[in-house]
C-alpha positions as CSV (number, residue, x, y, z in Angstrom):
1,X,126.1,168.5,120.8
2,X,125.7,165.3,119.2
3,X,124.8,163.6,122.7
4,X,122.3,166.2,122.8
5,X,120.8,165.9,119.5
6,X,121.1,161.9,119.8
7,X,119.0,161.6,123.0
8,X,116.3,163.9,122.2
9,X,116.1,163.8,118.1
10,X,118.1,160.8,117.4
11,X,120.4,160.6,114.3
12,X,120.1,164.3,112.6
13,X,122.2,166.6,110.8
14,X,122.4,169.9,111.9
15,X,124.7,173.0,110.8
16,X,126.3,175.0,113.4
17,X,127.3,178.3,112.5
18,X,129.3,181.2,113.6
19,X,128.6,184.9,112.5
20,X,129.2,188.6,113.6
21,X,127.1,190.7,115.2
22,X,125.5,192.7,112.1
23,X,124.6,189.3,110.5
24,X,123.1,187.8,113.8
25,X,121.3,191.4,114.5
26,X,120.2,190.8,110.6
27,X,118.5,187.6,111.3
28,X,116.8,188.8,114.6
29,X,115.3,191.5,112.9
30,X,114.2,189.3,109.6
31,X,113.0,186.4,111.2
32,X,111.9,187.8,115.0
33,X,111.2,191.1,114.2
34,X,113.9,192.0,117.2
35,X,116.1,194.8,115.6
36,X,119.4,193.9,118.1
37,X,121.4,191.0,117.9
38,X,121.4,188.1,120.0
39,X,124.0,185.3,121.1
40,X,122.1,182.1,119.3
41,X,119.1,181.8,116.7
42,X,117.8,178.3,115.9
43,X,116.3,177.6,112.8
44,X,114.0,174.1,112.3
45,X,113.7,172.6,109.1
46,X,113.1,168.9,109.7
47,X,114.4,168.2,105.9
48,X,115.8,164.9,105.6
49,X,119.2,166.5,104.5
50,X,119.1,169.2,106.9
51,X,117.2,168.8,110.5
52,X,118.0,172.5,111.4
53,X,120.5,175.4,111.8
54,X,122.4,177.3,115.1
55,X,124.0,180.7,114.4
56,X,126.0,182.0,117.1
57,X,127.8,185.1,117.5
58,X,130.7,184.5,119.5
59,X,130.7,188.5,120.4
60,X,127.4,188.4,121.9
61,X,128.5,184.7,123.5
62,X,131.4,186.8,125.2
63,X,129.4,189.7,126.2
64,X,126.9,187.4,127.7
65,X,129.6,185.1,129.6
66,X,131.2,188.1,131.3
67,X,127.5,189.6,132.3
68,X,127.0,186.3,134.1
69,X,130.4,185.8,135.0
70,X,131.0,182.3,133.4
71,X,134.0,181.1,131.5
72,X,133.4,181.8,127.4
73,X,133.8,178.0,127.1
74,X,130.7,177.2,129.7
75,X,128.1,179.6,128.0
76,X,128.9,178.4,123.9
77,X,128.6,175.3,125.3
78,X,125.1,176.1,127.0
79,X,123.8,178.2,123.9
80,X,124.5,175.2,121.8
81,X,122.7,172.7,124.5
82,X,120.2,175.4,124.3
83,X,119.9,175.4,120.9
84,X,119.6,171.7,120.3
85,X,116.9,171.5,122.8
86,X,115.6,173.8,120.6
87,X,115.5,172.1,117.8
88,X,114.5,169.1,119.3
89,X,111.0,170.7,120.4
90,X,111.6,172.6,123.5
91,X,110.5,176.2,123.7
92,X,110.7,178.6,126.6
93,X,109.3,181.6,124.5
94,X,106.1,180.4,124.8
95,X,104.0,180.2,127.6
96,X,104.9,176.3,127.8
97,X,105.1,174.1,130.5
98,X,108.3,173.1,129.2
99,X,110.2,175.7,129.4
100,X,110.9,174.9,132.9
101,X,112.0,171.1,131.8
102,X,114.1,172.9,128.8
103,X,116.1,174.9,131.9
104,X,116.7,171.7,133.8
105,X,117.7,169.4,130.9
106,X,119.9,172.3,129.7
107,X,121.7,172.1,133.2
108,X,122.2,168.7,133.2
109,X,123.3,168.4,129.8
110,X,126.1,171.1,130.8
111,X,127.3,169.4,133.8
112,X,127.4,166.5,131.8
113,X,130.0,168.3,129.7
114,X,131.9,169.8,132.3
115,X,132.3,166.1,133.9
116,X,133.8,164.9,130.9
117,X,136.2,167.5,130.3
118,X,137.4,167.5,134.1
């Protein structure tokens, strides 16, 4: 994470945390107007104190992980990288051109990870 947020934000402090399923299915509703919940929610606050906030729900983290048949370990990991690119500007919600660069950097930000542990 702090690679991450170093190479595309630079020095920023950013709160990760972990929740249930209501609380996560809570937030989508209140801030996305998505009544279901959902493995990661970013929140941007560029405060000096606070750059921004990831909530993940390590149910929905699981349930995703065996969908795609990937280790638990592999997909936090990506939902964090996919957070921070977040939060660092990238958006694949919109109809952005880089969404596709968000996907990519994602990726390589991963195997990145996956080197270093091996």
């Amino acid at each position: 994470m702090d690679r991450v947020l170093k190479n595309e934000i630079g020095e920023v402090k950013v709160n990760v945390i972990f929740v249930g399923e209501r609380h996560i299915k809570d937030l989508n509703r209140d801030y996305r107007d998505i009544d279901s919940p959902t493995d990661v929610l970013t929140f941007l606050y560029k405060d000096q104190d606070l750059f921004g906030e990831i909530f993940i729900c390590p149910r929905q983290v699981e349930k995703n992980a065996t969908k795609y048949k990937q280790p638990y370990l592999t997909e936090l990991i990506r939902v964090v990288i996919h957070s921070c690119l977040h939060l660092s500007g990238y958006d694949h919600e919109l109809s952005d051109n880089r969404s596709k660069e968000m996907f990519i950097k994602q990726e390589e930000y991963l195997k990145e990870v996956e080197r270093y542990d091996s």
